[in-house]
N, C-alpha and C positions, 0 to 999 in steps of 0.2 A: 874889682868892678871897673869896669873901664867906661869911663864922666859921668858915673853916678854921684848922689849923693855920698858928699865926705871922702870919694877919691883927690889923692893930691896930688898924685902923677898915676900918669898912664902908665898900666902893664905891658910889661911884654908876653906876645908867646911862649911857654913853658918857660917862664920867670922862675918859678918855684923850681924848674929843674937846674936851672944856670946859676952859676955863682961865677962872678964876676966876668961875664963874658963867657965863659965855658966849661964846658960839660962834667963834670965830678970824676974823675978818671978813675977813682977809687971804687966805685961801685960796676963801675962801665967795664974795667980789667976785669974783675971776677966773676962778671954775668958772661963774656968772652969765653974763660978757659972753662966755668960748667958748662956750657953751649958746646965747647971744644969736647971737651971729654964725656960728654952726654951720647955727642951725634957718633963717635968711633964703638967700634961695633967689632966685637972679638973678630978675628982671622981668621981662626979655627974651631971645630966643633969642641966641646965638651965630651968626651962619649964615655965618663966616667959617672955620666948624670944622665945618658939617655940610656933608660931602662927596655924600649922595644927592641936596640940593634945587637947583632949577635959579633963576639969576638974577631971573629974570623973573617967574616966577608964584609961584614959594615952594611948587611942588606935590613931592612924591615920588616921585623916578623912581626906580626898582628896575631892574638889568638881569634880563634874560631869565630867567637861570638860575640866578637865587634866588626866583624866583614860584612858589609852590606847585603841584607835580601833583597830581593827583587829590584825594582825601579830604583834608578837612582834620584832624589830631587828634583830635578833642573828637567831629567828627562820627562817623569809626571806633568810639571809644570807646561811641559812644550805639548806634549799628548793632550791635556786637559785645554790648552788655550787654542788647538788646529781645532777640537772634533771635544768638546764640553764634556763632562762624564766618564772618558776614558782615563786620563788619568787618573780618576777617584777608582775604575773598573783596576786598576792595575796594583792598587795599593790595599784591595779588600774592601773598599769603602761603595756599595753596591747601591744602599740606599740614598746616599749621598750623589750619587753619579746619576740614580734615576733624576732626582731632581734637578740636577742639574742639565741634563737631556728634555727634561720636559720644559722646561724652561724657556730653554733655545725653543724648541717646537712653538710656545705661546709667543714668545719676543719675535718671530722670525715668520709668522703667520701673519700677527697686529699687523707687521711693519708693511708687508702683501698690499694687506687688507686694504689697509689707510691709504697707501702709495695709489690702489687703485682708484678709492674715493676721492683723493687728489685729483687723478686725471679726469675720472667725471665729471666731479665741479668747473675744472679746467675748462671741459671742452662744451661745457652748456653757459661758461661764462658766469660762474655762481659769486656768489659776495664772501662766500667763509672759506676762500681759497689759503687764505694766511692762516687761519687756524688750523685747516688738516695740514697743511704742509708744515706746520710746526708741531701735531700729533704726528708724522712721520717721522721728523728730525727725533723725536721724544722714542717714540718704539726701537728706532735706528741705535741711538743712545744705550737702551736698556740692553739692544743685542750685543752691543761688542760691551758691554759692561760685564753681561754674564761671560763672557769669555776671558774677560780680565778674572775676574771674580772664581770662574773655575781654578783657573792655572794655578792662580794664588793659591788655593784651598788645596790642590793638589801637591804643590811645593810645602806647604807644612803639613800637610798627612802623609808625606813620604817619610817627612824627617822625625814625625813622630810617631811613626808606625810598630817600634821597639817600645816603646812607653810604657808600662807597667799598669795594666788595666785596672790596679789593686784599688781603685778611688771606689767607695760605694757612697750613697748618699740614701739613706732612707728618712722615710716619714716616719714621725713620731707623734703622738697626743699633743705633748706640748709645744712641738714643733718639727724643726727639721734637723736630722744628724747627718755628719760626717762622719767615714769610718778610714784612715790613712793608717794601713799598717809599719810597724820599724822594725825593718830586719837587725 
């Protein structure tokens, strides 16, 4: 407590760490050489522990059916955030992509719409000029949102597009089941 009640002398800064002037060397040396020997990072590979590389050439064999189909990620995400939809069109996701096209169509119409009611009001000198031009800013918002929003959608339906469809979920009397098969 520094001049509170029942303090009798004033603390110092990291008091509790110091002893008698300085710093505990005992603890400060050994936190040094784990830090030291933490941050060193083998030289060489292992290849008696990586199971993908072949004897002979050191190259990367992958089997079959971990190669990537179609789109890759990154590229969905780019298709999906230019032109909404396409990305979901490229990864199978049909229904997914319609909506997300129509979308754009209604956010991208509003924002038209409103923009021109803006200039009307404008140009007759109306009083609710700040509220359409902030339903403009608001449609404006929603439009590049969906485009955020596709990309994103398209970047994990790419990467989960191997997934294993095996999830059922049915309705029951008493409720609701889950059915998760275990191979």
């Amino acid at each position: 407590m520094h001049g509170g009640i029942g303090a009798r002398t004033i603390e110092r800064v990291g008091g509790a760490l110091m002893t008698g002037g300085r710093a505990d060397r005992r603890t400060g040396g050994w936190a040094t050489l784990l830090i030291a020997v933490l941050s060193v990072s083998p030289s060489a590979r292992l290849p008696a522990q990586d199971t993908t590389a072949t004897r002979d050439t050191m190259r990367l064999v992958l089997p079959s059916d971990t190669l990537p189909k179609g789109v890759r990620p990154m590229g969905a995400f780019w298709r999906s955030f230019l032109i909404p939809g396409w990305g979901q069109a490229v990864t199978g996701r049909h229904a997914t992509g319609a909506v997300f096209v129509a979308w754009e169509g209604v956010t991208a119409m509003m924002t038209l719409k409103a923009q021109q009611e803006a200039n009307y009001i404008k140009s007759i000198h109306g009083s609710n000029l700040e509220l359409k031009e902030q339903e403009v800013q608001d449609w404006l918002v929603l439009w590049v949102f969906n485009h955020l929003l596709a990309g994103a959608e398209a970047y994990v339906s790419a990467h989960l597009r191997d997934f294993p469809p095996d999830l059922k979920v049915r309705a029951y009397p008493s409720g609701i089941g889950v059915t998760i098969p275990i191979p």
